[in-house]
SENUKE-623233 format. One line per field, with one value per residue (C-alpha): residue number from 0; chain; x, y negated, z; residue in one letter. Coordinates in Angstrom, 1 decimal, decimal comma, always signed. Layout:
N
seq = c(NUM / ...) $
mol = c(A / ...) $
px = c(X / ...) $
py = c(Y / ...) $
pz = c(Z / ...) $
type = c(A / ...) $
***
This chain:
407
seq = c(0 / 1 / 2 / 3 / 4 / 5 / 6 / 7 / 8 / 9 / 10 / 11 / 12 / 13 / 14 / 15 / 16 / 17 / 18 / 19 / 20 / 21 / 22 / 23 / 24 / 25 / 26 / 27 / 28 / 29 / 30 / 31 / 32 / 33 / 34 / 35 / 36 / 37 / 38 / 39 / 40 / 41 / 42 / 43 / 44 / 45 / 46 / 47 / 48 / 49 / 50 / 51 / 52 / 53 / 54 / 55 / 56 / 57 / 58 / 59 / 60 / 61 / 62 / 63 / 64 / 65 / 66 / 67 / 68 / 69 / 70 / 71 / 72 / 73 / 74 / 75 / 76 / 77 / 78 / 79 / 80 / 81 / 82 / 83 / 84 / 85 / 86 / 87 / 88 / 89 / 90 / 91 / 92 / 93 / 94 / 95 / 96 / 97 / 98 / 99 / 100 / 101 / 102 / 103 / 104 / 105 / 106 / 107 / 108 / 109 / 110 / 111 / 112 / 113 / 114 / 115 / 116 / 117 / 118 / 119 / 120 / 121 / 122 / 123 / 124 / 125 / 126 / 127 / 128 / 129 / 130 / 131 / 132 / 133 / 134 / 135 / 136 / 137 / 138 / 139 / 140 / 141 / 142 / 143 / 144 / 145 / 146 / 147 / 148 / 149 / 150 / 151 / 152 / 153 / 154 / 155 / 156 / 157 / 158 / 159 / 160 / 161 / 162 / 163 / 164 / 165 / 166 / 167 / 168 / 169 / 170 / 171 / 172 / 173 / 174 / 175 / 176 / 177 / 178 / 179 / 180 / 181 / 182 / 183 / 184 / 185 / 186 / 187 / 188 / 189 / 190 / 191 / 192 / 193 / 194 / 195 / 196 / 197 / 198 / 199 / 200 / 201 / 202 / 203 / 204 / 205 / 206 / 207 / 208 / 209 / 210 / 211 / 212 / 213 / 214 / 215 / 216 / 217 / 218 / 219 / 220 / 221 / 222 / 223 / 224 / 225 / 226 / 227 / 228 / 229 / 230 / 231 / 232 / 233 / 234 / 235 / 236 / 237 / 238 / 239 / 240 / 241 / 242 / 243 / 244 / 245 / 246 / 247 / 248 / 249 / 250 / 251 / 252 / 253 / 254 / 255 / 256 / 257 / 258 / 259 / 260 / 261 / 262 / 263 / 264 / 265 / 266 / 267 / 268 / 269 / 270 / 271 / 272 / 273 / 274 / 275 / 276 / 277 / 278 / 279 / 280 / 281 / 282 / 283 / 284 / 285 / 286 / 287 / 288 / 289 / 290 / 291 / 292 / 293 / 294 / 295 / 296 / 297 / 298 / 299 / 300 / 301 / 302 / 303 / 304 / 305 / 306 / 307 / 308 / 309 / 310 / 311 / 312 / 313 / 314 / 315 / 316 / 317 / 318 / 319 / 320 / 321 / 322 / 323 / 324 / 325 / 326 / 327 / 328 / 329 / 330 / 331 / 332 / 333 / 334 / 335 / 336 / 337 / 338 / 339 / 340 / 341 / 342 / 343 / 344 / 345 / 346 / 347 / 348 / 349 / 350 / 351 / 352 / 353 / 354 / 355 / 356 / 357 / 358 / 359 / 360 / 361 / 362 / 363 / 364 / 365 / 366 / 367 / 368 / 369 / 370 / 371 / 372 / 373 / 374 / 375 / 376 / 377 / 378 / 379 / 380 / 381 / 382 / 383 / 384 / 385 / 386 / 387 / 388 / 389 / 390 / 391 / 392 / 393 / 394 / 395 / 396 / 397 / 398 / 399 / 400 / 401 / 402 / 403 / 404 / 405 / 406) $
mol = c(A / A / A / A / A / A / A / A / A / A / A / A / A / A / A / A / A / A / A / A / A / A / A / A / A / A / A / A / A / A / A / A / A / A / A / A / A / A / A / A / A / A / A / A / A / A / A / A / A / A / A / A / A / A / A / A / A / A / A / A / A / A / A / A / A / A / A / A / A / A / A / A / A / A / A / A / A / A / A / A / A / A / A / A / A / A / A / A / A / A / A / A / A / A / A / A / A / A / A / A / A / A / A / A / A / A / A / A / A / A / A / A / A / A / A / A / A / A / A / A / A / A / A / A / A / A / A / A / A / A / A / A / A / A / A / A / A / A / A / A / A / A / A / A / A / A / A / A / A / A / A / A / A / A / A / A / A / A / A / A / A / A / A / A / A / A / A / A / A / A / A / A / A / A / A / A / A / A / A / A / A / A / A / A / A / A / A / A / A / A / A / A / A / A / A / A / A / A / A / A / A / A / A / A / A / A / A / A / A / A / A / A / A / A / A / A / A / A / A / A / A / A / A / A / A / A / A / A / A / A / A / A / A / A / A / A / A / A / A / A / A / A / A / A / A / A / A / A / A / A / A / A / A / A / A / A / A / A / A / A / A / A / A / A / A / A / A / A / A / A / A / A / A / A / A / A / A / A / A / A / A / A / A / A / A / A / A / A / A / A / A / A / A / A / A / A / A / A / A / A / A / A / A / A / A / A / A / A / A / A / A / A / A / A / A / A / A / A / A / A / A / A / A / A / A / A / A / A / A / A / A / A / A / A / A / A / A / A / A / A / A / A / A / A / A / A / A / A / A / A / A / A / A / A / A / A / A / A / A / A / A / A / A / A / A / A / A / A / A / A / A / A / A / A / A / A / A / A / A / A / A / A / A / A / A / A / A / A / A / A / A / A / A / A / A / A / A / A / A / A / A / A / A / A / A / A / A) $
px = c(+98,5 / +95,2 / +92,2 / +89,9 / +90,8 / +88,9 / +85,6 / +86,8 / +90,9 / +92,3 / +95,8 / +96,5 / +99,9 / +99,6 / +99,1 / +101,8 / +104,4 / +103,0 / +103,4 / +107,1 / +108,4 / +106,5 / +108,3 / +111,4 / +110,8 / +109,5 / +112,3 / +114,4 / +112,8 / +112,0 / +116,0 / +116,7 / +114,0 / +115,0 / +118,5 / +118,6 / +118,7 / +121,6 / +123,6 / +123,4 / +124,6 / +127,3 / +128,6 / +128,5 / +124,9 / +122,8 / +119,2 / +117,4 / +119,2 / +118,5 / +114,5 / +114,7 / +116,6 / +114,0 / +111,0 / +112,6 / +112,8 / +109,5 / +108,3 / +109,9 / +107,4 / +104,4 / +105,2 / +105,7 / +102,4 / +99,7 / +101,7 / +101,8 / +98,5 / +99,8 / +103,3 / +101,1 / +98,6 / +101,7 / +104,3 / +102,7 / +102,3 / +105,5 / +107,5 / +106,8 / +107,8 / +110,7 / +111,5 / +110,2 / +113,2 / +115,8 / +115,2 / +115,3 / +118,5 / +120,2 / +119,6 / +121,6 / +124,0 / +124,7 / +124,4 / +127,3 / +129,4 / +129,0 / +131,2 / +129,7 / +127,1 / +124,5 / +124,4 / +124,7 / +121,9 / +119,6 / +119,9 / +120,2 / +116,8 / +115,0 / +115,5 / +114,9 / +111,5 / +110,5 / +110,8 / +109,5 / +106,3 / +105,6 / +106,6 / +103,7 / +100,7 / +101,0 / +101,6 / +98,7 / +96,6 / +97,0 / +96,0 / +92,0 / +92,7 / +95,0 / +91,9 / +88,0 / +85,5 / +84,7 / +87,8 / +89,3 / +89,8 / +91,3 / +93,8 / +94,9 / +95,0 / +97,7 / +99,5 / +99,4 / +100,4 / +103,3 / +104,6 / +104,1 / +106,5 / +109,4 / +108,9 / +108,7 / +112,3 / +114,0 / +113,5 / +115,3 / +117,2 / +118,4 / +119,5 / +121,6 / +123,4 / +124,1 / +125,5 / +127,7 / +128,7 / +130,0 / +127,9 / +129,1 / +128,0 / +124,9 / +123,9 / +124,9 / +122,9 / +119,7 / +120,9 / +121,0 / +117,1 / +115,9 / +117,7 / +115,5 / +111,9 / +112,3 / +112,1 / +108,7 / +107,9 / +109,2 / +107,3 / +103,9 / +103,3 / +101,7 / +103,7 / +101,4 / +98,1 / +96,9 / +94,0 / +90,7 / +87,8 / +84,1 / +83,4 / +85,6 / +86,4 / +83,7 / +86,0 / +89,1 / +87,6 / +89,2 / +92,5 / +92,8 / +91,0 / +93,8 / +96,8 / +95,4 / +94,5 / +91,0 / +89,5 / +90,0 / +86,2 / +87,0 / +89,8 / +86,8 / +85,6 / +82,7 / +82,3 / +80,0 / +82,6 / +85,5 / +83,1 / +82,3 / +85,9 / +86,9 / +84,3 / +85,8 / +89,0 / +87,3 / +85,6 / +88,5 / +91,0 / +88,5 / +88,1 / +91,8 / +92,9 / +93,2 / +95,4 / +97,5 / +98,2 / +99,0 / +101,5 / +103,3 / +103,2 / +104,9 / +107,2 / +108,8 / +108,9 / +110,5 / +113,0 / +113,7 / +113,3 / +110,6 / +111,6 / +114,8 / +118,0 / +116,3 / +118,6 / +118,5 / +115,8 / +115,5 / +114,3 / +111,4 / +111,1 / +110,6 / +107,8 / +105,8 / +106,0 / +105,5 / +102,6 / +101,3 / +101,8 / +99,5 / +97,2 / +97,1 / +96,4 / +94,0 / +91,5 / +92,4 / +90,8 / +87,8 / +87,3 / +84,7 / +82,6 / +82,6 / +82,4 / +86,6 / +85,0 / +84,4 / +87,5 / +89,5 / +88,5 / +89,0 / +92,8 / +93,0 / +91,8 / +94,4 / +96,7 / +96,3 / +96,0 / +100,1 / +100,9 / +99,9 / +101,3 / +104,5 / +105,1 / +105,0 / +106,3 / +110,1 / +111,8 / +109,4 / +106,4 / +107,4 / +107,7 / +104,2 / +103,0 / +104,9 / +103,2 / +99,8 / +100,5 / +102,1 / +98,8 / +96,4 / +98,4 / +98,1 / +94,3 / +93,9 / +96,3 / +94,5 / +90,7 / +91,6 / +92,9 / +89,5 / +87,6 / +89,2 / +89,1 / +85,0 / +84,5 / +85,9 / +85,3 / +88,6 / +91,2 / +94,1 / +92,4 / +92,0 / +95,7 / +96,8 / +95,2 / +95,7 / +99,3 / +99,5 / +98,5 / +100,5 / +103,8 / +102,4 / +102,3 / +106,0 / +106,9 / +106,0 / +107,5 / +110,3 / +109,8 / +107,9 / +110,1 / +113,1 / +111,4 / +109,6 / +112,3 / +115,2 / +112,6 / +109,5 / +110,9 / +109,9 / +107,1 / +105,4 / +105,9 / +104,0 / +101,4 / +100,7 / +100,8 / +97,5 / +95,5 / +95,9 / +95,0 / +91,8 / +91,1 / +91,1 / +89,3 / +86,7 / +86,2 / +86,2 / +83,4 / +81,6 / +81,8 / +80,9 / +77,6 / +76,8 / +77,6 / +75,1 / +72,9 / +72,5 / +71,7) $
py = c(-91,4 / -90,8 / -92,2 / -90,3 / -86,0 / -83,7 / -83,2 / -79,6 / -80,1 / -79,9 / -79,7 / -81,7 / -82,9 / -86,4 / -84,2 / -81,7 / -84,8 / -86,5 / -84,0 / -83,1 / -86,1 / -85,9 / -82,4 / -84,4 / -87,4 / -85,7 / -82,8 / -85,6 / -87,5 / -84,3 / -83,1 / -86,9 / -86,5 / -82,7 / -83,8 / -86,8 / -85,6 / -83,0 / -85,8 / -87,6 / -85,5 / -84,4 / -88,2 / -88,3 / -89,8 / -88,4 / -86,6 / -89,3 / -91,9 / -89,4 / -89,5 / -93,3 / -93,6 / -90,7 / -93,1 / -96,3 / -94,6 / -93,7 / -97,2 / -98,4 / -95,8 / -96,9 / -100,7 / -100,3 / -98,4 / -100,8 / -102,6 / -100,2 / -101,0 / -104,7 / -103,3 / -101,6 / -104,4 / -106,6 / -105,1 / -101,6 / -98,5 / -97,1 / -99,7 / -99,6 / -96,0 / -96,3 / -99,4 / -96,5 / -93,7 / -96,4 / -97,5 / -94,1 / -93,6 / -96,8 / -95,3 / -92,5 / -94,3 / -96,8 / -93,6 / -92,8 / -95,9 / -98,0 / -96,8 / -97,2 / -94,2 / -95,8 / -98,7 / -96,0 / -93,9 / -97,4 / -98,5 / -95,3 / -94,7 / -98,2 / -98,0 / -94,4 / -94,8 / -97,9 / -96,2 / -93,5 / -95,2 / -97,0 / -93,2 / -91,5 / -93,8 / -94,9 / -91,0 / -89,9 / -92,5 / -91,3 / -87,7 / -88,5 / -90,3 / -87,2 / -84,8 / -84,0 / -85,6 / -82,5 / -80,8 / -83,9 / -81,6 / -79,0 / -81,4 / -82,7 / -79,3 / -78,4 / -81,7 / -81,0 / -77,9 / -78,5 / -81,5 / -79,2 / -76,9 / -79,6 / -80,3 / -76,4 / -76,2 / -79,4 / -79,3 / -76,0 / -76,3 / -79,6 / -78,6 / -75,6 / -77,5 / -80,2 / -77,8 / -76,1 / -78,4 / -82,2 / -84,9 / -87,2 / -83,9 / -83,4 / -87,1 / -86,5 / -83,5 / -85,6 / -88,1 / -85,7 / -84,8 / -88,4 / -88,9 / -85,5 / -87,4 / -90,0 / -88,4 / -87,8 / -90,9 / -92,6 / -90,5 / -89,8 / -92,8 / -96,2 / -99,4 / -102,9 / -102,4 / -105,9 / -107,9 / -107,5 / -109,1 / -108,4 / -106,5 / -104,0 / -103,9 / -101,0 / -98,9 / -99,7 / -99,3 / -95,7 / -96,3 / -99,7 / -98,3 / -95,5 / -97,8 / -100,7 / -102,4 / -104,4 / -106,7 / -110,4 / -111,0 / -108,7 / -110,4 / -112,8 / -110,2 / -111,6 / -111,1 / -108,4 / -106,4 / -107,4 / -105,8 / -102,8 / -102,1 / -102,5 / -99,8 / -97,3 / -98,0 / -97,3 / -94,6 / -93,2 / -93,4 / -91,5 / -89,1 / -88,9 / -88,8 / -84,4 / -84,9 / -87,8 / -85,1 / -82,3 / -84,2 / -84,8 / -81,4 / -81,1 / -83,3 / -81,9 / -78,7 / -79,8 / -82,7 / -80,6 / -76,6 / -74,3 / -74,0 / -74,0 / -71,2 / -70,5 / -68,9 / -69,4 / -72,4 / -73,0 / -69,6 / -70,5 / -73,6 / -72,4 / -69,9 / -72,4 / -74,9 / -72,3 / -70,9 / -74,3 / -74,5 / -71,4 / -73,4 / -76,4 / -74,6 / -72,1 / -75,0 / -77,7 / -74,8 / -74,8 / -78,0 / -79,1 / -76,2 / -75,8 / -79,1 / -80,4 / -81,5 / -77,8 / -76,7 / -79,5 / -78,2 / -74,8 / -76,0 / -77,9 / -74,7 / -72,3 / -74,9 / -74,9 / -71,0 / -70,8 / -73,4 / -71,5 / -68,5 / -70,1 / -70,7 / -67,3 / -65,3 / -64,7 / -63,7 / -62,2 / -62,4 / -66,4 / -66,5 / -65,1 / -68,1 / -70,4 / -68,6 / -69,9 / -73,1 / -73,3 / -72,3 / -74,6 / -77,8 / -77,1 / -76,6 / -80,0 / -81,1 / -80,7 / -81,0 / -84,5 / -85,9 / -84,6 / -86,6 / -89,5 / -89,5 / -88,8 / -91,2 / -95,0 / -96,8 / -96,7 / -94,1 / -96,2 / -97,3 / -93,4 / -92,9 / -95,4 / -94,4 / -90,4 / -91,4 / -93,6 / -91,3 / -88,4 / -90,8 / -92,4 / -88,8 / -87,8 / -91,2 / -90,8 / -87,5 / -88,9 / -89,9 / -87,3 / -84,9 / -86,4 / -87,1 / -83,6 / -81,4 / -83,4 / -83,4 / -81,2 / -78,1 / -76,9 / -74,9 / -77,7 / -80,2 / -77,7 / -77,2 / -80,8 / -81,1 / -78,5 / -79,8 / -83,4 / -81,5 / -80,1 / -83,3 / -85,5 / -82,7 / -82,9 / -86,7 / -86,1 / -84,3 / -86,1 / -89,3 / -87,2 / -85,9 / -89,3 / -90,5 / -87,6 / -89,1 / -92,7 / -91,8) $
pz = c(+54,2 / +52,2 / +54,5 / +52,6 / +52,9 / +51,4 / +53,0 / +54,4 / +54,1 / +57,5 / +56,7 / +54,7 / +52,9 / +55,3 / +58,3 / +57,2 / +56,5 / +60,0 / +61,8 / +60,4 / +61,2 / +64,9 / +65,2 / +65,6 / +67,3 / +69,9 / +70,3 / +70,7 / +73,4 / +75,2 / +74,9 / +76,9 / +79,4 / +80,3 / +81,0 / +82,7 / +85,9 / +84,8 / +82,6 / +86,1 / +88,3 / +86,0 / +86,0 / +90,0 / +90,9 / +93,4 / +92,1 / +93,9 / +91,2 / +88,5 / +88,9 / +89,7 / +85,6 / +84,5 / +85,8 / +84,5 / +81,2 / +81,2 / +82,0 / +78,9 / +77,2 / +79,1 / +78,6 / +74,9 / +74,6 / +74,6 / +71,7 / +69,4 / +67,3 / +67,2 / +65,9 / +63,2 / +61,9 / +61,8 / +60,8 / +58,6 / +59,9 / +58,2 / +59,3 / +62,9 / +62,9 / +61,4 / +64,1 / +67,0 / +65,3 / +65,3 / +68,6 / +70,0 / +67,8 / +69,1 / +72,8 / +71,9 / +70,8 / +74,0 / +75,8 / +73,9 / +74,2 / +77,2 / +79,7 / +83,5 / +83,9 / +85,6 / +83,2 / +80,3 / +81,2 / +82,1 / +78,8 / +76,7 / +79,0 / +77,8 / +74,3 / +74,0 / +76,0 / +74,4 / +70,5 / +71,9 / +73,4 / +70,1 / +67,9 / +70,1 / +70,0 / +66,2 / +65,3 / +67,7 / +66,0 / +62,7 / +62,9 / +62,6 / +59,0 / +57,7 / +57,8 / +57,3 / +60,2 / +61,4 / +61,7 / +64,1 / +67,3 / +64,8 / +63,1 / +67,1 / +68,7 / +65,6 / +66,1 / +70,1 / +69,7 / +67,0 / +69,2 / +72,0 / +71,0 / +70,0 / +73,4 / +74,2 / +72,6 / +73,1 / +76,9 / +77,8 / +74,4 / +75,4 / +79,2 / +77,7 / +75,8 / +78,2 / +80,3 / +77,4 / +75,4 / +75,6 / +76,6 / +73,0 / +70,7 / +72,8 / +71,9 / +68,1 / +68,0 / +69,4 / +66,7 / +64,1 / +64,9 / +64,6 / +61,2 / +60,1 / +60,7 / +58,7 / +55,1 / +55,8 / +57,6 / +53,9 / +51,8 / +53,8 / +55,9 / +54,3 / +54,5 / +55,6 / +55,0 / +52,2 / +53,9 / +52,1 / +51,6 / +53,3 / +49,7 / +50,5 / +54,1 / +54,1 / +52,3 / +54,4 / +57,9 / +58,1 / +56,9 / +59,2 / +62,3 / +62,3 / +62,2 / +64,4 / +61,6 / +61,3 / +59,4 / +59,8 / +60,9 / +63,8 / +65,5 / +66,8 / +70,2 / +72,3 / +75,5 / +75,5 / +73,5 / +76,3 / +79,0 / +76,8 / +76,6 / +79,5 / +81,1 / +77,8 / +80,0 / +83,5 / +82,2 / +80,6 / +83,7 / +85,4 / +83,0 / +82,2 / +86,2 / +86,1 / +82,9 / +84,9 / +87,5 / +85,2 / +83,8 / +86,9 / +87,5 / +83,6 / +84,1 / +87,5 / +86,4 / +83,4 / +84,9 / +88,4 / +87,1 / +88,6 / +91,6 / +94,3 / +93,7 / +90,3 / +88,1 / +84,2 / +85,1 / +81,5 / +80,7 / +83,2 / +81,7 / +78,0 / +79,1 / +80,7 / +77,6 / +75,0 / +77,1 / +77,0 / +73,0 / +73,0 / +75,1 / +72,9 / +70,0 / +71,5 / +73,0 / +69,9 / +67,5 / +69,7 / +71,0 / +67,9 / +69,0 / +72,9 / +75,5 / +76,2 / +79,3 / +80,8 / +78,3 / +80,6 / +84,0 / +82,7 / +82,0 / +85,1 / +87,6 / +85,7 / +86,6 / +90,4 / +90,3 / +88,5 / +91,4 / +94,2 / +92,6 / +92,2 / +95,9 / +96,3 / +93,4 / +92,8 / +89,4 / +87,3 / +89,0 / +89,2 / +85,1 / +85,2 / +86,9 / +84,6 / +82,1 / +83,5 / +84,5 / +80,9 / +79,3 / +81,7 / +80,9 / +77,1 / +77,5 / +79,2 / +76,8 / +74,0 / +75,9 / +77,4 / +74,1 / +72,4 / +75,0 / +74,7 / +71,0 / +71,7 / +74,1 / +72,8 / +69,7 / +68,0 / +67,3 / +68,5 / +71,9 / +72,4 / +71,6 / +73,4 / +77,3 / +76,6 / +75,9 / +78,8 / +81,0 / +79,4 / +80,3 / +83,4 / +84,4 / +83,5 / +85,3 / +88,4 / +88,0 / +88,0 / +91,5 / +93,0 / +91,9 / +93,5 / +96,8 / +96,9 / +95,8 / +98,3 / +101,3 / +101,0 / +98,8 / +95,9 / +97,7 / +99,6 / +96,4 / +94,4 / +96,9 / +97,0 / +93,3 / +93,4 / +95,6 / +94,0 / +91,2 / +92,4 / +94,2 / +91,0 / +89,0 / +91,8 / +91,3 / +87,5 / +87,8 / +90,1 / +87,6 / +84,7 / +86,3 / +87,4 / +83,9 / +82,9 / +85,4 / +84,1 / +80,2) $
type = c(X / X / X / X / X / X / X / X / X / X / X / X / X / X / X / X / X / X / X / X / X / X / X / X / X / X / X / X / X / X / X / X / X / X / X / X / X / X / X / X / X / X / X / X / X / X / X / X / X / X / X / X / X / X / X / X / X / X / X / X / X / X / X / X / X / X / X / X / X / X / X / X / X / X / X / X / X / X / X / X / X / X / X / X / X / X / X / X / X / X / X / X / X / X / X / X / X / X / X / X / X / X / X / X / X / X / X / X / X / X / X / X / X / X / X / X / X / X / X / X / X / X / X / X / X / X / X / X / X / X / X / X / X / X / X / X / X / X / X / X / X / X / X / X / X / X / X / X / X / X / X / X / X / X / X / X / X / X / X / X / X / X / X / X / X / X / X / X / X / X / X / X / X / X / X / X / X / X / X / X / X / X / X / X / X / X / X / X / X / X / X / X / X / X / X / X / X / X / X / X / X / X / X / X / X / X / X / X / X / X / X / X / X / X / X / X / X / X / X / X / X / X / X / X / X / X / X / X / X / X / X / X / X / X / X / X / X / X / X / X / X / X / X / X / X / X / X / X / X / X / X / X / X / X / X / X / X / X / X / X / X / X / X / X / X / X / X / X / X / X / X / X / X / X / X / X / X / X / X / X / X / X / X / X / X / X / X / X / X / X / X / X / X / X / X / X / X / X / X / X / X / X / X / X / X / X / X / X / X / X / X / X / X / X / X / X / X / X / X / X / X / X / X / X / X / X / X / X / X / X / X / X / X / X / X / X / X / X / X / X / X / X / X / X / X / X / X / X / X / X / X / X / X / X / X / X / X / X / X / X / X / X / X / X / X / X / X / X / X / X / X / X / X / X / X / X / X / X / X / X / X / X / X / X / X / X / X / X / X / X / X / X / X / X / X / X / X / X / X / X / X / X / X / X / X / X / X) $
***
């Protein structure tokens, strides 16, 4: 990938062959994480046990986050994605072949989660060295939106067809998709970045800062710098905390369907994520002009709004709220990944907590989602899910005006 665009190129051929290969890696994940629960049941576990093997997956995607930008400075950018693909491919595969379902879906889960964790940061990290300076929210609101709508697809795409076909062709299909984003990962992506010398590390700052890559002299952090990062992470967890919970909300809609007795759930479920593409693409193409901070509330208060709507709506009134919780979680989407990319020192710190709390979120969805739906309902879990919501965009605000406050 060139680290030096064209001053006004936005899409670029780096972009273009990043986000090709992101198109796939991430329908893939998204066809696993949408039937879980279903592949589950269908083998004889409960739901509970479903969400419990949705959240352990999902905790090999948080654990392998934070490691990404070391799997890129020391092993090249290229290679560490190919390692994510194959890893997410040999899930697949154990899903495929080891016999007991429970141990079958654990380990299918782990390695799918863990390639996955390392695919998302290291691809998310890249986007701000494929383009011009000034079209950064641009370039990351058409990534969002692109990887929005493999998710859009895979997730109802990927529960049809668990439900139609066999389990073994359903895994060779989500195979097949991985296999299709590496030509581009080959072609486009940069192998191990050579060390330089102070003479040119100048030059190089781009390129390395994108993959996790510094210069030697850097390695030495003082103590000043610890503390200075770790109030970019306060700050950002803070700041972050709305996304977190519209997340969860993503991810039990998506895992556990739009509500009880829904019939054709996935119909549901692909309004609400290609209302959320719309979303991601809508605030990414305005996010270098208007604050993501007030673009993020604005996401998170549409949010709420489809929530309460969907405890009382039925049929198509309910796919109308869909439709706007769709199109409030792709504006904070694309508005919280714009902060964070704003708001800390490196491009692969900023990938790394956005993407964090993006699976944190679908985690503990995992969770809630069995808990809520078994005990509370789908009305009283969704209820809840609001006025967390509102709660944590409340708190959010408050930080951010005393943040205001103190400079």
């Amino acid at each position: 990938m060139s680290p030096d665009p064209q001053p006004q190129a936005t899409y670029t051929p780096a972009l273009l062959g990043l986000v090709w290969s992101a198109m796939f890696g991430f329908s893939a994940f998204f066809f696993s994480y949408s039937t879980m629960v279903t592949i589950a049941a269908t083998d004889g576990l409960s739901t509970v046990t479903g969400g419990s093997v949705l959240t352990t997956m999902m905790i090999g995607v948080i654990v392998a986050q934070p490691f990404a930008p070391w799997a890129g400075r020391v092993f090249g950018f290229k290679a560490s994605l190919l390692m994510a693909l194959v890893l997410q491919f040999l899930g697949q595969l154990l899903g495929l072949f080891v016999s007991p379902p429970l141990l079958a879906l654990v380990l299918a889960g782990l390695c799918g989660g863990v390639g996955f964790g390392l695919f998302v940061v290291l691809a998310n990290a890249a986007v701000p060295g494929t383009t011009a300076p000034g079209r950064i929210g641009k370039a990351l609101g058409f990534f969002g939106g692109i990887t929005s709508l493999a998710s859009a697809v895979g997730a109802p795409l990927g529960l049809w067809l668990v439900e139609t076909i066999p389990i073994w062709i359903f895994r060779i299909i989500v195979c097949a998709c991985l296999l299709l984003a590496i030509p581009t990962v080959l072609k486009y992506v940069p192998g191990r970045s050579p060390r330089r010398g102070k003479d040119d590390a100048g030059d190089s700052a781009r390129g390395n800062e994108t993959v996790g890559v510094r210069p030697g002299h850097n390695e030495k952090r003082s103590l000043r710098k610890v503390g200075r990062r770790a109030g970019e992470v306060f700050g950002l967890i803070l700041m972050l905390s709305p996304f977190l919970i519209g997340m969860i909300v993503f991810g039990i809609i998506i895992g556990f369907g739009p509500g009880e007795d829904v019939a054709v759930a996935a119909l549901f479920i692909a309004g609400m994520q290609v209302s959320a593409v719309i979303g991601r693409f809508v605030v990414g193409a305005i996010a270098d002009h208007l604050p993501p901070f007030a673009l993020n509330i604005l996401g998170l208060v549409l949010t709420a709004i489809g929530l309460v709507c969907a405890v009382v709506s039925y049929d198509a009134t309910l796919f109308v709220a869909m439709l706007i919780i769709g199109l409030g979680l792709g504006a904070m989407q694309s508005a919280s990944l714009v902060m964070a990319f704003a708001s800390v020192s490196s491009p692969s710190r900023a990938s790394v907590a956005w993407n964090m709390n993006f699976d944190i979120g679908l985690a503990i969805a995992g969770v809630v989602g069995g808990l809520g739906f078994t005990y509370l309902g789908s009305s009283s879990t969704f209820l809840v899910c609001a006025l967390v919501l509102l709660f944590a965009g409340a708190l959010s605000w408050i930080a951010r005006t005393l943040q205001t406050r103190n400079n």
